[in-house]
N, C-alpha and C positions, 0 to 999 in steps of 0.2 A: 403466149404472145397477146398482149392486148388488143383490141380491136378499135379503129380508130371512131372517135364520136362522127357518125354522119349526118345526127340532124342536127348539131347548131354550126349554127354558121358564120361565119369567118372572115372579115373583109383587113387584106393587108395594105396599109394606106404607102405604106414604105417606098420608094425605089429600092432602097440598096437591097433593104429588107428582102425584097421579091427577089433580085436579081442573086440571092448569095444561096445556093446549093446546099451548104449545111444546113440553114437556119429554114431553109424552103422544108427540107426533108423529115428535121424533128419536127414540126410544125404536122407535116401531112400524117408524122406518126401517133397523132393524136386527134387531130383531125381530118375528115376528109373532107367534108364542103368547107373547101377554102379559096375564096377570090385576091389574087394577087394584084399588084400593080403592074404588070406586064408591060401596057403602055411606056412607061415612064410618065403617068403626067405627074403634074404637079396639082397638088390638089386642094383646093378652098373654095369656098361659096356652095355654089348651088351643084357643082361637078363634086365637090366631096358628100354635100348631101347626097347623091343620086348614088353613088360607091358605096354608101355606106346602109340605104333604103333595105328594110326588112331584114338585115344583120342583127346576130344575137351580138357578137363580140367583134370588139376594134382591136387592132395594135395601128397605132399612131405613132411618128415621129418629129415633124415639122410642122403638121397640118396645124390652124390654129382653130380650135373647138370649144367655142363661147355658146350662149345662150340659143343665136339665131340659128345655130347649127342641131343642138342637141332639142331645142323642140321640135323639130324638123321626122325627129328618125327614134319613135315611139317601141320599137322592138331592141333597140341598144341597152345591154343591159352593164356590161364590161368593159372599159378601155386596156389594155396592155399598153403601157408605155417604152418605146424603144428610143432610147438616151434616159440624158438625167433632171433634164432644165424640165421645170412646171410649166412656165410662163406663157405657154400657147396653148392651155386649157386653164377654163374656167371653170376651179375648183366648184366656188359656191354653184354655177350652173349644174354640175353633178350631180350633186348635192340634193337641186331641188329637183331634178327627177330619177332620184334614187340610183344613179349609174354607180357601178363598181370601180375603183382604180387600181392596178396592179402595176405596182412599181417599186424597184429597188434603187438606194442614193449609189452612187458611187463609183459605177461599176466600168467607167471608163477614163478610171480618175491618171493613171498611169501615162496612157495617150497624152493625153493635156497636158502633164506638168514636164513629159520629157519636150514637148514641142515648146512650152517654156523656156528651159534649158537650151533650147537649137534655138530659140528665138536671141534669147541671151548672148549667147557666145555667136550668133552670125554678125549681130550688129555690134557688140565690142571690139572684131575683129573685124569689121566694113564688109566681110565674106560679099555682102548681094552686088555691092559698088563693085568690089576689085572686080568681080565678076562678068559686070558690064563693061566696064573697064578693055579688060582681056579680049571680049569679043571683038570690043570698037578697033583694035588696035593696040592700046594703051597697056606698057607694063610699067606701071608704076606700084612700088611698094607702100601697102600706107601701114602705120607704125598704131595698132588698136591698143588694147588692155584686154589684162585676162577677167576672169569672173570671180575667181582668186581670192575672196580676200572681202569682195561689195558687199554692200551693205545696201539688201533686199527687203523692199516694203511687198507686202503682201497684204489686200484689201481680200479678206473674207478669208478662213481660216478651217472652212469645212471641208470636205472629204479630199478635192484635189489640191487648197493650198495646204492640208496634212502631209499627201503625197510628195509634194513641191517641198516641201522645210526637208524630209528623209530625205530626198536625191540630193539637194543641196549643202549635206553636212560635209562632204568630201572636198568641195571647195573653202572651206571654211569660211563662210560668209556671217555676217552681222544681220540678221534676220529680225525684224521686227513689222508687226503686224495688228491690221484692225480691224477690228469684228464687236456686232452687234451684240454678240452673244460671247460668252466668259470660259473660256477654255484652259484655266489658271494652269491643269494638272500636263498638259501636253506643252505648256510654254514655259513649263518649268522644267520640265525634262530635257527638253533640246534648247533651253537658254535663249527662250525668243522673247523679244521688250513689247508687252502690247500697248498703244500708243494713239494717242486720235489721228482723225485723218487728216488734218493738217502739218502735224509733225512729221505723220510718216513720209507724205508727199514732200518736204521740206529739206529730211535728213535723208531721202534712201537714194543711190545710185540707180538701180531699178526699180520702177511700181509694177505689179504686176493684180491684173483681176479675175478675183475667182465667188463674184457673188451674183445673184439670180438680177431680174432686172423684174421689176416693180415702179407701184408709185413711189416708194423713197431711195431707191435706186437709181430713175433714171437721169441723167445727166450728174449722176454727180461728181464728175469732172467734165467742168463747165471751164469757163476761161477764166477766170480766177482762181479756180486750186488749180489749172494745168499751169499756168504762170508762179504757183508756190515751187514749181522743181526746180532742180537745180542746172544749170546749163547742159552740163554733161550727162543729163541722168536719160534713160530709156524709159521707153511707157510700152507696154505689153500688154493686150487686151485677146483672151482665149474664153471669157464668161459670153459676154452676149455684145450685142451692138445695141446702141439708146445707152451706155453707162458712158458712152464720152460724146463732149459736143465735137462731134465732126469735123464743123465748119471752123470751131477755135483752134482745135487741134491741127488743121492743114494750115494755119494764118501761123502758129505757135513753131509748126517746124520748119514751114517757109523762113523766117526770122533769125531762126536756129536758137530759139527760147529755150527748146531741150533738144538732146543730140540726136533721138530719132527713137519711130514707136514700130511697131510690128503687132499686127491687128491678122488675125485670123475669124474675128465676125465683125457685122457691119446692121447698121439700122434698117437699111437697105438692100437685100442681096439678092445678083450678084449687085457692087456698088456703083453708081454712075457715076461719082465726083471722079472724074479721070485725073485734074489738076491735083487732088489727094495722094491717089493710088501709084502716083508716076513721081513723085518726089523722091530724088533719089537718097532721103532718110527715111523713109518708110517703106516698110517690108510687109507684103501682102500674101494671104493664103486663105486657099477658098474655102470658109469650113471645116476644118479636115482635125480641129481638135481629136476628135472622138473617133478618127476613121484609119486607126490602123486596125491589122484584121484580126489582133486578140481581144480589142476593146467591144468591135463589131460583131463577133460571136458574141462574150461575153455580154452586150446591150441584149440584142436579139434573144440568147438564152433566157435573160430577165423578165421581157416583154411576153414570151411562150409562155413563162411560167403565171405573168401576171393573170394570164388571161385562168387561169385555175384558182393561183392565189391571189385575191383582192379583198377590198372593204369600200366601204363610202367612205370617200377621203372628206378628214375632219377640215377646216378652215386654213389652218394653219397646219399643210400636210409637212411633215419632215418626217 
């Protein structure tokens, strides 16, 4: 039986993370001085510096871990990452003080694209409205469309919108998709049209997004390409918040410019624009891409592991 490491030490920045029995347990069976989030806080600035003070190794989730932070905590030598998104550490900041990353892409890619799928087929078939509907009183029938058959734009092409094109072969849908990077041999397998992003936004019944958020990321659906869809078409946003303009997006489905979006992250969260969230074409959900509990082992398992296998993550980590 091995003996658990008890001089490096161990700060779990997670809620869920601390709160989940499995992922607590292999954890402590490898290490023992381990500090969890017990609390629940939430943690940034100066309360995650102080958490994280005199630790050899992190596992991080949401926390956001740029420069101000990591010159701060001169004994961190390791992050474990628990999810898949970069974009709340600053890789170069790593970098320059030789920190370790330990991360795997992928590994809750299942989660996401079936909550695609339930995002899809709720609003083709009005499911959230009848719903309110019924409570109010109201039993009216409304007459949706299947999924059947659409014709699905897919922005970003990597590990969950791969997962996303395989569930969706059952429907037989018209898949076409746009990505920075050249995936010739998997869109020719499953017969997907790769396409710029104006066309795709233009032709698809659904858009749906699955790329990181950066500088050439963010906003790029602004009110000009959200105004390229087609009246009836859905916008589904499960990547990140900052990749659509908010503010265009509530003016756009106020209007009825497109038939309705379904957003599970936000720029802001939780999000304040109440006037957005309470439209009753928009279908909201807090986060929860990545939180069913095969995906949440599976993240957690990765993260345990990073904290052993890691490297200095290069610039452009993938």
């Amino acid at each position: 039986m091995k003996i658990p490491d008890s001089k490096t030490k161990i700060a779990v920045c997670s809620r869920s993370f601390s709160r989940n029995k499995v992922l607590r347990n292999e954890l402590l069976s490898r290490y023992s001085n381990v500090k969890f989030n017990d609390k629940g806080l939430s943690l940034s600035g100066d309360r995650l510096v102080n958490f994280l003070k005199g630790c050899d190794k992190a596992i991080t989730a949401l926390e956001v871990v740029d420069e101000k932070i990591l010159s701060q905590l001169p004994d961190l030598k390791v992050i474990g990452k628990y999810g898949v998104g970069l974009d709340m550490i600053n890789i170069s900041a790593m970098r320059r003080h030789s920190i370790s990353l330990g991360w795997t892409s992928g590994v809750n890619k299942r989660s996401v694209s079936e909550l695609v799928i339930s995002f899809a087929i709720s609003l083709l078939r009005f499911i959230p409205l009848a719903h309110r509907e019924v409570l109010s009183g109201n039993w009216s029938q409304h007459i949706g469309s299947l999924l059947t058959g659409k014709t699905v734009g897919i922005i970003g092409c990597g590990n969950i919108g791969k997962d996303l094109v395989q569930l969706l072969q059952n429907f037989n849908c018209h898949i076409i998709a746009h990505d920075i990077k050249d995936y010739h041999e998997f869109y020719e397998k499953f017969n997907i049209e790769p396409v710029a992003l104006d066309l795709l936004l233009t032709k698809s019944d659904i858009v749906t997004l699955h790329i990181p958020l950066n500088n050439t990321t963010r906003n790029i659906l602004n009110a000009s390409k959200l105004n390229m869809m087609k009246p009836s078409a859905i916008l589904i946003n499960t990547a990140r918040g900052g990749l659509v303009d908010e503010i265009a997006l509530k003016n756009i489905l106020r209007n009825h410019h497109i038939a309705a979006a379904a957003f599970d992250v936000f720029l802001e969260e939780p999000p304040k624009d109440s006037e957005l969230i309470e439209l009753e074409n928009f279908l909201v959900t807090p986060h929860i891409g990545g939180s069913a509990k095969e995906s949440i082992l599976a993240m957690g398992m990765a993260a345990i592991d990073g904290l052993d296998n890691n490297k200095i993550p290069e610039i452009n980590f993938d």
